[in-house]
Each structure stands twice: as structure tokens, then as C-alpha cells.
Wavefront OBJ file of the C-alpha trace (Angstrom):
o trace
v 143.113 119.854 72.003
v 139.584 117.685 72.450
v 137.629 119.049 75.455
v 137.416 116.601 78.484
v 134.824 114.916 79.318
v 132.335 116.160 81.569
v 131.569 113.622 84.392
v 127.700 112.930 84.754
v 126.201 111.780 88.152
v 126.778 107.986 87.028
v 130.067 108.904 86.771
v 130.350 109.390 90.627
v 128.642 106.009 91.783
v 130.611 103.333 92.604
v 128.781 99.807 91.857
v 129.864 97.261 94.504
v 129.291 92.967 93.497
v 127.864 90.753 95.649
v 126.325 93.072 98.290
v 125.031 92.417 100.590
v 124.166 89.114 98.898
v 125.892 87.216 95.882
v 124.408 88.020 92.755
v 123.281 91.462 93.564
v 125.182 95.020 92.230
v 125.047 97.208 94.852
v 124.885 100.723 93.782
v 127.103 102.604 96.162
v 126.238 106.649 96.343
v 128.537 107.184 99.295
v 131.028 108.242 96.324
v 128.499 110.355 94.943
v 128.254 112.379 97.976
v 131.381 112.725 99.126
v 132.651 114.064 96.392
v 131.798 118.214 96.083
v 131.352 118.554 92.678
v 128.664 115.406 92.131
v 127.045 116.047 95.073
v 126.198 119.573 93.460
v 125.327 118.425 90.431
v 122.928 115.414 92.078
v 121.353 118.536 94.056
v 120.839 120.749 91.004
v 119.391 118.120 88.526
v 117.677 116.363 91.396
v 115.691 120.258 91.484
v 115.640 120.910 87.430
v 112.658 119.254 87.138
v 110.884 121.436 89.892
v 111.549 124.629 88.707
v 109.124 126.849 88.890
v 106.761 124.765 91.318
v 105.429 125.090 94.443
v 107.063 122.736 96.814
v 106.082 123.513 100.932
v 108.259 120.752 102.075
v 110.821 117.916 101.130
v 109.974 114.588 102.141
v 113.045 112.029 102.792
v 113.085 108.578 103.140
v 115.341 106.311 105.394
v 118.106 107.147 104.910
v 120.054 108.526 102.372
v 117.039 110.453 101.519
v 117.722 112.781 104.214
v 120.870 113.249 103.078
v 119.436 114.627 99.943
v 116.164 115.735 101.194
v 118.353 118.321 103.529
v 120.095 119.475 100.712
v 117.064 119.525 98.526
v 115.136 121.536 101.115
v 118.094 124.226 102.008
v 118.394 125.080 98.070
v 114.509 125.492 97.900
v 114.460 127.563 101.345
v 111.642 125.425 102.562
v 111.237 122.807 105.362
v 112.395 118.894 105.841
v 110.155 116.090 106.625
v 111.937 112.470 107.456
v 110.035 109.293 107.323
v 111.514 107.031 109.661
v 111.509 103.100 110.200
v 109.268 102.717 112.471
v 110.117 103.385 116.843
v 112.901 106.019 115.460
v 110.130 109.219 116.174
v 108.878 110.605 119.414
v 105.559 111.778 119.657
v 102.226 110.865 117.516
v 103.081 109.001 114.336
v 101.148 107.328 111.496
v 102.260 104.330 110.429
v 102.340 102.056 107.495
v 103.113 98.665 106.517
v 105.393 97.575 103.411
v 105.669 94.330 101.698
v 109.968 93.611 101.369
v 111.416 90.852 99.368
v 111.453 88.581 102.368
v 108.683 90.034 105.313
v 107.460 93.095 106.105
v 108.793 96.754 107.587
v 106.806 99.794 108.719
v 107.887 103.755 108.202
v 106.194 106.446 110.188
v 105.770 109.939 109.986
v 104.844 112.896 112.716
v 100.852 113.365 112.911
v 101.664 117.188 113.179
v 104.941 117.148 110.246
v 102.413 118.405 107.809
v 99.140 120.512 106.869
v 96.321 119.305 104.492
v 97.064 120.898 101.239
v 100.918 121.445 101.344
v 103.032 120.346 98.374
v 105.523 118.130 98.675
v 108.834 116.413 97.049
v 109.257 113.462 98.145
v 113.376 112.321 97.723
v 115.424 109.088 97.892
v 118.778 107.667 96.726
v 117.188 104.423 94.625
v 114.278 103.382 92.911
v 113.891 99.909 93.209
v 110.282 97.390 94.035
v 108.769 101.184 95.126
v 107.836 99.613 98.378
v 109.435 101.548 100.459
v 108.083 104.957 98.337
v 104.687 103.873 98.308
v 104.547 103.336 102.036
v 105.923 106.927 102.252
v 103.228 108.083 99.805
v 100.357 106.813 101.776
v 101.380 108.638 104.985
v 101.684 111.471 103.025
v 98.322 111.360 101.869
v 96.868 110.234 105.308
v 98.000 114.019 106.070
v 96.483 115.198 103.450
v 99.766 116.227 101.478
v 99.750 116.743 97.804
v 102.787 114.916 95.997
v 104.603 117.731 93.336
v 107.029 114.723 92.865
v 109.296 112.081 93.860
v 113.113 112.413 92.821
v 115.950 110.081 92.815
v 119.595 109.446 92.245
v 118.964 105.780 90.742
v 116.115 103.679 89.234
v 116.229 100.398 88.823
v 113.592 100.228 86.249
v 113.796 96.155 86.404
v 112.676 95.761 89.453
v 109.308 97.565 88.932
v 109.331 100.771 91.176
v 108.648 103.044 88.202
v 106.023 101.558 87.149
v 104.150 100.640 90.654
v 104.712 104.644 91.173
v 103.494 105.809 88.081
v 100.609 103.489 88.238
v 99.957 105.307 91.486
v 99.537 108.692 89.572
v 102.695 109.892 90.978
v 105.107 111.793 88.830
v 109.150 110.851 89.144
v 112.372 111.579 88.015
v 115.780 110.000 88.076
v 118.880 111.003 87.471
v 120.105 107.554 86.005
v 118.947 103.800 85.515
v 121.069 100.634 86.012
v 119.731 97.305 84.702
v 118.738 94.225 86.659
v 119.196 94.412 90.377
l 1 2 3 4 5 6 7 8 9 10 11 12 13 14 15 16 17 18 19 20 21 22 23 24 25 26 27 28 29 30 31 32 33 34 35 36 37 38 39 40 41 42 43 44 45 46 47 48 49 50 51 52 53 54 55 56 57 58 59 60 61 62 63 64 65 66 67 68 69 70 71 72 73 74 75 76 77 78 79 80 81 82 83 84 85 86 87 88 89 90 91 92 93 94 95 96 97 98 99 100 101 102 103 104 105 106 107 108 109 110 111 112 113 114 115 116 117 118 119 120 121 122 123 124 125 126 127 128 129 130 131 132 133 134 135 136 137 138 139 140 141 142 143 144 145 146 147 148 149 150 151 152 153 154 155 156 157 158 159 160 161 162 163 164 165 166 167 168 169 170 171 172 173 174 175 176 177 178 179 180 181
């Protein structure tokens, strides 16, 4: 009897077309995490990479990075950080601006959400232009963070996010790629 096949995290996302806009493949994760078995194996290869290292915190991004980043954070036994769009945080922020495909957006982070000198992992569903990681980036190193890493479910190396990231100094890893947009 030939041994099943065992499903890979691909497996578990569900790719949606025309959303939100004709032409575009959406690449839907909300299958990915509700099922029990992918989410567990996003979680542990999502961490493979960091074995070993010294991560202080886990950094999510708006909004699915949380998601992950809590998960991410539990298994490590260490502390969550969100970035937010900007106006979503009480208290002292620093903010930053991001170039999108049509304007501009802003994510902030808590003045106090980190000391100079801790390491961090910074996590996010998709890869795409990097703007939106970059921004994230830069407040981390306006507090004086050190980046271990950035992790994520998807790249979508055509779109140029690896490479803006990795031109950056920053090392990444994803779990898989999907062509074109």
C-alpha cells in the first residue's frame, strides 16, 4: 500500500481570484489557521530556523502577524510586540511612514515595547513589496532592537519584498513562494 501524502503548509492555503481586485490571486491563510494540524506545522517550521537563538521578543505585524506572532511567542516562552496601523495604540508611539501601491500608510509601535539591545523575530503572513516590513524594521531599530529574523507563511518573490529586505541586511525565511501577485 503507497504511503499518503503528507500535506505541506501550501497544502492548507486556499488561493482566492480576483481579490480584492480583478487580476490579483489572493492568498487566503484563514484555511491555514483554522485548520489544527497546519496551523502546527506553520508554527513549528515558522521556529526551525531559530533554533538555538536568542530571541527576547516576537514582533507582529497588522494583522495576521499577531496571529502568528502569539503563537510564535507562547512556543518560545518569551514576550509579544504588535505593530499597529497607526491611532490603534494608547500611549507614546513612534511612527513611520510606508510607500503602498496607491498612497501612503503609517504603523506605530509603543516607545516603552522594547529595550536597546533585545533580539527580536519579527513575523507576518505574506511577503510581498516589503513595505509594510520595512516600516516595521525601522521602528524597531529606532528602539534600538536587534532583528534575529523575519519569518513568514508566503513570499511573493515577484513583487520584490525579498529582495528590498535582504538588501536591508535582514535575514528571512518563508515557508512557501507563489508567483506573480
Amino acid at each position: 500500500m503507497a504511503a499518503a501524502k503528507r500535506k505541506t503548509v501550501r497544502d492548507y492555503i486556499r488561493t482566492i481570484p480576483d481579490f480584492p481586485h480583478k487580476g490579483i490571486m489572493f492568498r487566503d491563510v484563514t484555511t491555514l489557521f483554522a485548520d489544527a494540524r497546519g496551523f502546527r506545522i506553520a508554527i513549528d517550521q515558522l521556529l526551525d530556523p531559530y533554533a538555538g537563538t536568542r530571541i527576547d521578543k516576537v514582533v507582529g505585524l497588522e494583522a495576521r502577524g499577531f496571529i502568528l506572532g502569539g503563537a510564535i511567542a507562547h512556543q518560545l516562552g518569551v514576550g509579544f510586540v504588535p505593530i499597529r496601523k497607526k491611532g490603534k495604540l494608547p500611549g507614546a508611539v513612534h511612527s513611520q511612514d510606508y510607500k503602498l501601491e496607491y498612497g501612503e500608510a503609517t504603523v506605530e509601535i509603543h516607545t516603552d515595547a522594547l529595550q536597546p539591545g533585545e533580539r527580536v523575530l519579527v513575523v507576518d503572513d505574506l511577503l510581498a513589496t516589503g513595505g509594510t516590513a520595512e516600516a516595521g524594521i525601522r521602528l524597531l531599530e529606532k528602539l534600538g532592537a536587534e532583528i534575529a529574523g523575519c519569518a513568514f507563511i508566503i513570499d511573493l518573490p515577484d513583487l520584490g519584498g525579498r529582495a528590498r529586505l535582504e538588501a536591508m541586511g535582514i535575514e528571512l525565511h518563508a515557508l512557501c513562494d507563489f508567483p506573480g501577485a
